[in-house]
N, C-alpha and C positions, 0 to 999 in steps of 0.2 A: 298573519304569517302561516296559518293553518291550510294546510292541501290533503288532497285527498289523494287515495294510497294507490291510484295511477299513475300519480303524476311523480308521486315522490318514490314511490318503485323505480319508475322511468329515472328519476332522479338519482339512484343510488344507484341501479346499474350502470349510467353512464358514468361510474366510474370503474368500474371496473374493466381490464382486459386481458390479456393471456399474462399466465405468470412468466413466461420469455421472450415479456417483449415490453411492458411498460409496468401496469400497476395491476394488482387481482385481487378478489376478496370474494369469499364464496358466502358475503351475503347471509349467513348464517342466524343472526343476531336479530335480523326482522322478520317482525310477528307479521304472520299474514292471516290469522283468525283474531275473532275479537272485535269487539267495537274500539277500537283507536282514534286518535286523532293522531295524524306524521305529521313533525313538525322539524323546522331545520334552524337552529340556532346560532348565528354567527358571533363568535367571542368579541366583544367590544374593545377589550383593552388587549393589548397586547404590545409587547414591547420591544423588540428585537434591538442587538448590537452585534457587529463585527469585531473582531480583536484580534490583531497578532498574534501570534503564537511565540514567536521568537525563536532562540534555538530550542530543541527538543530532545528528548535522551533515545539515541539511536543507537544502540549497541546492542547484540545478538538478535536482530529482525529477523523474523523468517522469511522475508523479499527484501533486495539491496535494490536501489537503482545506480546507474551506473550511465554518466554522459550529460548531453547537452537536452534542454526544453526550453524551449522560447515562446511564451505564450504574449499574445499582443494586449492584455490588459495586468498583467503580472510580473512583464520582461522576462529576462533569462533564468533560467537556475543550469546550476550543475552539481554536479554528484562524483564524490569521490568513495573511495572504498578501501579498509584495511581488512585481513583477516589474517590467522595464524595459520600454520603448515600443521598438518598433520599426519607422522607417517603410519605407511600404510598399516604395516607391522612391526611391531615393538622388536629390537636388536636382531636389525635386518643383517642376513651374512651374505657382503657382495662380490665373496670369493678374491683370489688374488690377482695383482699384476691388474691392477683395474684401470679403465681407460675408457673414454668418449670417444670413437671414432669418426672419420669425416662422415661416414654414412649413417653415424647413429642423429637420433632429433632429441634435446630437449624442449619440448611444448608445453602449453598453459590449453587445458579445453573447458570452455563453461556454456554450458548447453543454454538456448535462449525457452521459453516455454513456445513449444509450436506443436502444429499439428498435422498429420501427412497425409497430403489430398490427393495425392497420386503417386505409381510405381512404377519405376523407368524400366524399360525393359532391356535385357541383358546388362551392359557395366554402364548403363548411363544414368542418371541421379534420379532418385524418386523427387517429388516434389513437396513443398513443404508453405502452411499458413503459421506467420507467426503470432504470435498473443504480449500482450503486454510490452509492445514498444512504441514510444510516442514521439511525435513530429516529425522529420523529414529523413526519412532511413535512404535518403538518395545526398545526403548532404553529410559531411565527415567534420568529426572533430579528434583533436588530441587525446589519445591513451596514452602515456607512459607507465609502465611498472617496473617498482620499486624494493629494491632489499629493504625491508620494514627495521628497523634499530629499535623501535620504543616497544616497551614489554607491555600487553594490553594485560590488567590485572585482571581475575573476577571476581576479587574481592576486595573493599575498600580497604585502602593500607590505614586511614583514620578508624575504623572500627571494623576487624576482618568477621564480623559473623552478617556483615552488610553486603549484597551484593552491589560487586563497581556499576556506577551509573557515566555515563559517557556520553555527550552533546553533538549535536551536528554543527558546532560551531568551534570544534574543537581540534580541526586539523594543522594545526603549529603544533600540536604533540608531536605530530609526526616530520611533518615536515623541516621545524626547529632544530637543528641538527641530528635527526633522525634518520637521514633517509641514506640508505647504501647506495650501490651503482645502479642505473636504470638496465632491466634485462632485457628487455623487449629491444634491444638494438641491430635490429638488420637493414640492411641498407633498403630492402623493401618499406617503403613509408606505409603501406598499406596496412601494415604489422603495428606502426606508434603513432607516426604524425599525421596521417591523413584517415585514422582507420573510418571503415564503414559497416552497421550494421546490417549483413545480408540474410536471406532467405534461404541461400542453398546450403543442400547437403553438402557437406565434405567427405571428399572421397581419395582412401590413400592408395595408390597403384604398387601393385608388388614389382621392386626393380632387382637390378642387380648392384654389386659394391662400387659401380660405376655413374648409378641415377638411372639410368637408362630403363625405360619400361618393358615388361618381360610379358608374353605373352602365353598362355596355358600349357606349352612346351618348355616353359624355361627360356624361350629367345627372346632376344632383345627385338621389340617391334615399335615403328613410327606409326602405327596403324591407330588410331583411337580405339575402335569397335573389337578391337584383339587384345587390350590392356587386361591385365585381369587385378579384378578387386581382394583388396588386402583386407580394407576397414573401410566401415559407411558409419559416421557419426553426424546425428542429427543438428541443424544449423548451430550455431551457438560463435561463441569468442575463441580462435584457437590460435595460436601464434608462437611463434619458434622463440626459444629464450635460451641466454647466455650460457652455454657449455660447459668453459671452466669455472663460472661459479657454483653451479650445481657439480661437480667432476671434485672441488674443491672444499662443498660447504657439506655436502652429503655424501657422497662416495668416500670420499677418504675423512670423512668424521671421525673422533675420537671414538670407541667404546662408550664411554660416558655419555657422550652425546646423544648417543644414538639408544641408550636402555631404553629409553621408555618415551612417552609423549612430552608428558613434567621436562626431562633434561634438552630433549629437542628443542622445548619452546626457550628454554634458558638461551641456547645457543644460536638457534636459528629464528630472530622474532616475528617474520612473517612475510607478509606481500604488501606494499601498497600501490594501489590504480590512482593514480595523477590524471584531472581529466583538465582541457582548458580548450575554449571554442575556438576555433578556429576563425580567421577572417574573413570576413564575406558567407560564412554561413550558418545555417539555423543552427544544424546538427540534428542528433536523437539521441532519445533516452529508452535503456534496454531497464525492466524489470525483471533481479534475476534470482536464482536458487543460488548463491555461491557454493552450498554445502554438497551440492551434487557435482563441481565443478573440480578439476587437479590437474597436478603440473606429473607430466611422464617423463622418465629421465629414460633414456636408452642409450646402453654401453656394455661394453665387453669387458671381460673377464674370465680368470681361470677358475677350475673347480678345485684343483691341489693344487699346492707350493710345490711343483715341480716346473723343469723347465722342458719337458717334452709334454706337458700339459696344453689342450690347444684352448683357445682365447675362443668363446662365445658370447652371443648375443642374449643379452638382456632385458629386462625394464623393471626399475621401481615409481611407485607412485609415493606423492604427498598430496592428502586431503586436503580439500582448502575448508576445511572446520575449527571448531574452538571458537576464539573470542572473536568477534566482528564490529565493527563500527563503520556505520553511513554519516558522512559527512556533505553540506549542502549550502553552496553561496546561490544567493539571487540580491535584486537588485530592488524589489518590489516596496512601495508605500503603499495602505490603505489611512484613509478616514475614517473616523470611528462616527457613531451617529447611526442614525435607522435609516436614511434615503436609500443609502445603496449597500447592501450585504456583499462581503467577498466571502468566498469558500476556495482554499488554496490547503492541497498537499504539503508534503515533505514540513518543514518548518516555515510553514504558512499561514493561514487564519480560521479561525471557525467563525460560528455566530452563535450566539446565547439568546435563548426564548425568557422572557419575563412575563408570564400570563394574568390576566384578572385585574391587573391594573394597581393602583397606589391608594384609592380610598378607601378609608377603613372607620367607618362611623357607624356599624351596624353589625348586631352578633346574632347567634340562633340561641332561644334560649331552651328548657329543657323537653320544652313540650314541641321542638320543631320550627318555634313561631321565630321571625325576623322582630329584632326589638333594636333599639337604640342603645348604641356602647360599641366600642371597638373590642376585638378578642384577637387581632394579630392575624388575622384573614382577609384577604378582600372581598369588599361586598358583593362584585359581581358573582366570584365563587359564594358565600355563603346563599346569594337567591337562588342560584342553580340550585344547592342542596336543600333550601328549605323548600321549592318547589314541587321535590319526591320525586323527578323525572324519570322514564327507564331508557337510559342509553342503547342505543340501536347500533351508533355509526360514530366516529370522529376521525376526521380527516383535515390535518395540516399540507396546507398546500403553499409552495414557494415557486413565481414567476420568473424563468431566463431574463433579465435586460436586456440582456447583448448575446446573442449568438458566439461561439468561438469561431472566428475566420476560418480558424484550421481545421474546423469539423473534429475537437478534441473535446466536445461538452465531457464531463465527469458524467459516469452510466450511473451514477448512484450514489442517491446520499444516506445518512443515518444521524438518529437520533435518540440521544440518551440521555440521563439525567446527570447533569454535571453538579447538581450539589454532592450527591452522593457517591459522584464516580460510578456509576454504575449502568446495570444495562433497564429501560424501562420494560413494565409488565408483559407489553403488547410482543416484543422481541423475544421473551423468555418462553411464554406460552405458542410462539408462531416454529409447529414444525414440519412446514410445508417443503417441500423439495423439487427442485428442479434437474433436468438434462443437462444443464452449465451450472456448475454447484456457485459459480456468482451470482445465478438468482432464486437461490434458496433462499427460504423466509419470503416469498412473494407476497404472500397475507401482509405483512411487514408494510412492503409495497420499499418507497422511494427513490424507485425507475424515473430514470427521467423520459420526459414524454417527447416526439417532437413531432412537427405539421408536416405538412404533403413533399417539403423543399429539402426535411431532411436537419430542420433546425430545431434545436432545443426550444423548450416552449414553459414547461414546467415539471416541479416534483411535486410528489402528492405520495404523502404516510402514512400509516395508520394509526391512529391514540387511541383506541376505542375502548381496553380493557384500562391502560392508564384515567384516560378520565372517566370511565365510571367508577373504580378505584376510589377517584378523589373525589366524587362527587355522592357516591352511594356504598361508602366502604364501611365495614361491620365498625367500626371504631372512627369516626371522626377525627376527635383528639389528638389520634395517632397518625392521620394520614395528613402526610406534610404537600402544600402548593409547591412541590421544588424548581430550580431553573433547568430550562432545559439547553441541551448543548447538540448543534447542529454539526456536524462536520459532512468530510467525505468519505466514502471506503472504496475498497480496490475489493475486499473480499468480507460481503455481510456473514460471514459463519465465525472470524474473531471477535471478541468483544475484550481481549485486551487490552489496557490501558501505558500511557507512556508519563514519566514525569516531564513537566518545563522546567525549562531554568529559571527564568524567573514568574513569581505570579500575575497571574492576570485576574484584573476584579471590573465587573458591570454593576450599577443603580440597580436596587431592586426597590420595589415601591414599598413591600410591607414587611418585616415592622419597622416602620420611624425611618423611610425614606434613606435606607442602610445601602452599604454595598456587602456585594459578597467576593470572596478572593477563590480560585481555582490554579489547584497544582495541577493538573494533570489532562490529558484528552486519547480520544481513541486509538490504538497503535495503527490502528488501518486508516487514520486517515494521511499519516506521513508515508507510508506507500506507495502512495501515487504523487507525480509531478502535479495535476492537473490544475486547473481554478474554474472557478465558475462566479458571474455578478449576478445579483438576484434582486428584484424588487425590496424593499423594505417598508416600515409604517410610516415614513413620516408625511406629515399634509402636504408635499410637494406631488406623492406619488398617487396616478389616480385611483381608484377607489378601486376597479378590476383588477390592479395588479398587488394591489399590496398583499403579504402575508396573513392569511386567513386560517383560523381554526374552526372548522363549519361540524354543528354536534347534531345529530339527527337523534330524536327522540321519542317518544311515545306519552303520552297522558289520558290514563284511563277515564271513559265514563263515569 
């Protein structure tokens, strides 16, 4: 298995490639003076499983999704959404003789994540690249939103010094006699039941109290290119909402209601977004900021209680901040077993690493040496260590099986240590930066990679400080084989954790052929709608594809 240090140079650069665009590693770690011998060591046992996630605790995300995803190995999901109101400023004063007039708008805006590639000139729209929307943004499914009834707590009413945990499988909260009048009700369908996610800017025209568009003189003009621009708000979700309930629920609020944030949310308990597919189509799934998102009310009013006082135009906002929960049906089975790994978002699946194998009939005794007796290690790890190796490189790599039809591969996986819930060495010490902050951590690596057609192919990670860690760590004793926990991320810079509802446990071989049970997984990997199938170990799969942990070493003259 020994090569010479062309070949295995040659060898180790091809894996590497720019940090914004698959996988990098600067390579750092190989000794290029010295008598060496490079060697590359492929881990024998390894053990991989897929596992449900089930529902997951999806309350106050820092990304909500929001619609339809239909992935052709996963099926559908959909994404519903609550949040609380929050107003703008605490005991707002909305003057007297208050009123919504026909020309005033109450609107909902929630900006999509985009980017502006070009700028219209004079009042015509700049142009705009979205980010984080997935499947067919030419294909509509149902929005409705909803007067929210149910109080989202944040803290648990069973023990209050506990913050409230909340499921994505938990939408009969809301919906079980919870839900107010639907506002979003304009006879435009384009607004609830057919909505679509677009790209344009939205652009409001200054009119007169009659609609009619007014031109830089104050006239009313049919002309497009003489409209003049009131507001340019970047693409996002914008849509006109029920009048007299906001005229009703906020304008004429009690005092009480309206002190402070605490009494608002008593009174007024929120929004919720109802999403359900439409027939005959895919749909799409927006990822969004809700907390940058609010409902504008505009109306008129006086400034004194007099009646020679004249009625002016207004607007208050409500935040859409506070307490939030993502809620998520899909329709998905996986198989559990090593053939085929599934990797699935939202309340989806991971896979779990089991490395070094199950047999344990051989320990290091003090002098370094391999002796006979088990010590609660696998042997394949105890030869590594007794061998005295100096790690160069390690790289876990997982095969695509299937391409996604839809050209929706997941750009990116992650791996941590799920005994511990925590994030592994090689991620903590990796603080490389990129131009798109989703591919900081590049050293990291687990880009996925893909061939000349544009199809996923594979991901490749880097262990390199984890297993020398484990294999040449100042204490031994202390340094535990733990499992490792694959998922996916939308953004490698959280390492956030989320709880499950229920546990999930995978076979571990050592000690005594146990299992281990797992609360918890990365919050970025429910994030994303996406899935991805990947190779697994079992003897069905051929030998190229399966999951491999390849350890590039050194051993002195």
């Amino acid at each position: 298995m020994k090569k010479n240090f062309v070949v295995v140079f040659a060898l180790l650069m091809g894996i590497l490639v720019s940090c914004d665009k698959d996988f990098n590693t600067i390579g750092s770690d190989v000794v290029g003076a010295g008598s060496y011998n490079f060697e590359k060591y492929p881990v024998e046992n390894i053990k991989a499983y897929s596992r449900p996630t089930g529902a997951v605790q999806s309350n106050n995300l820092p990304v909500n999704a929001l619609g339809v995803y239909t992935d052709p190995a996963f099926g559908t999901s959909i994404a519903h959404f609550v949040t609380d109101l929050q107003l703008e400023r605490s005991a707002p004063d909305f003057g007297f003789d208050i009123d919504i007039q026909s020309n005033d708008s109450v609107y909902i805006y929630i900006p999509f994540f985009s980017t502006q590639t070009a700028t219209g000139s004079g009042n015509e729209a700049n142009t705009f690249e979205l980010d984080s929307i997935k499947g067919d943004v030419n294909s509509s499914f149902s929005l409705k939103i909803y007067h929210n009834n149910y109080f989202i707590r944040s803290l648990d009413a069973s023990d209050p010094i506990e913050t409230q945990k909340y499921f994505s499988d938990e939408k009969n909260l809301i919906e079980s006699g919870n839900l107010g009048i639907q506002l979003n009700n304009s006879i435009d369908t384009s607004e609830n039941d057919d909505f679509l996610i677009k790209n344009e800017e939205i652009i409001i025209y200054e009119t007169d109290g009659n609609g009619a568009f007014l031109d830089s003189d104050d006239v009313v003009t049919v002309v497009d290119e003489e409209r003049v621009v009131k507001e340019r708000f970047d693409p996002g979700i914008w849509i006109n909402l029920d009048k007299t309930f906001f005229l009703q629920q906020v304008l004429q609020a009690s005092d009480d209601d309206l002190l402070n944030n605490n009494n608002f949310k008593e009174h007024l308990k929120g929004l919720y977004f109802q999403v359900a597919q439409n027939s005959g189509e895919e749909g799409a799934m927006a990822m969004l900021d809700f907390s940058k998102g609010y409902v504008n009310i505009q109306y008129h009013s006086k400034d004194e209680d007099t009646t020679e006082a004249e009625l002016k135009k207004k607007s208050f906002k409500l935040n859409l901040q506070g307490n939030t929960i993502n809620f998520f049906d899909n329709n998905f089975s996986i198989s559990d077993g090593d053939e085929e790994l599934y990797l699935k978002g939202a309340n989806g699946s991971v896979v779990y690493l089991d490395l070094f194998g199950e047999i344990d009939v051989k320990s290091i005794d003090e002098f370094g040496e391999l002796v006979s007796g088990s010590n609660g290690v696998p042997d394949e790890l105890d030869e590594l260590r007794a061998a005295g190796v100096l790690i160069n490189d390690a790289v876990l790599t997982f095969t695509v099986k299937q391409p996604n039809i839809q050209g929706e591969e997941p750009k990116r996986i992650y791996v941590y240590d799920a005994t511990n819930n925590s994030t592994i060495l090689d991620y903590r010490l990796d603080s490389s930066s990129a131009a798109d902050f989703k591919n900081n951590k590049f050293v990291f690596g687990g880009f996925l990679e893909i061939d000349e057609n544009d199809n996923g192919i594979r991901y490749r990670i880097r262990l390199t400080s984890h297993i020398n860690n484990l294999i040449n760590g100042d204490n031994i004793e202390d340094v535990k084989n733990v499992v490792l926990g694959i998922s996916l991320t939308d953004n490698i810079n959280t390492s956030s954790s989320v709880e499950l509802k229920n546990i999930v446990s995978i076979p571990v071989g050592v000690p005594n052929s146990s299992t281990e049970d797992f609360e918890n997984i990365p919050q970025s990997s429910i994030i994303t709608p996406l899935g991805t199938v990947l190779y697994g170990n079992h003897p069905n799969v051929d030998e190229e594809n399966k999951v491999k942990l390849e350890i590039y070493y050194t051993n002195p003259n």
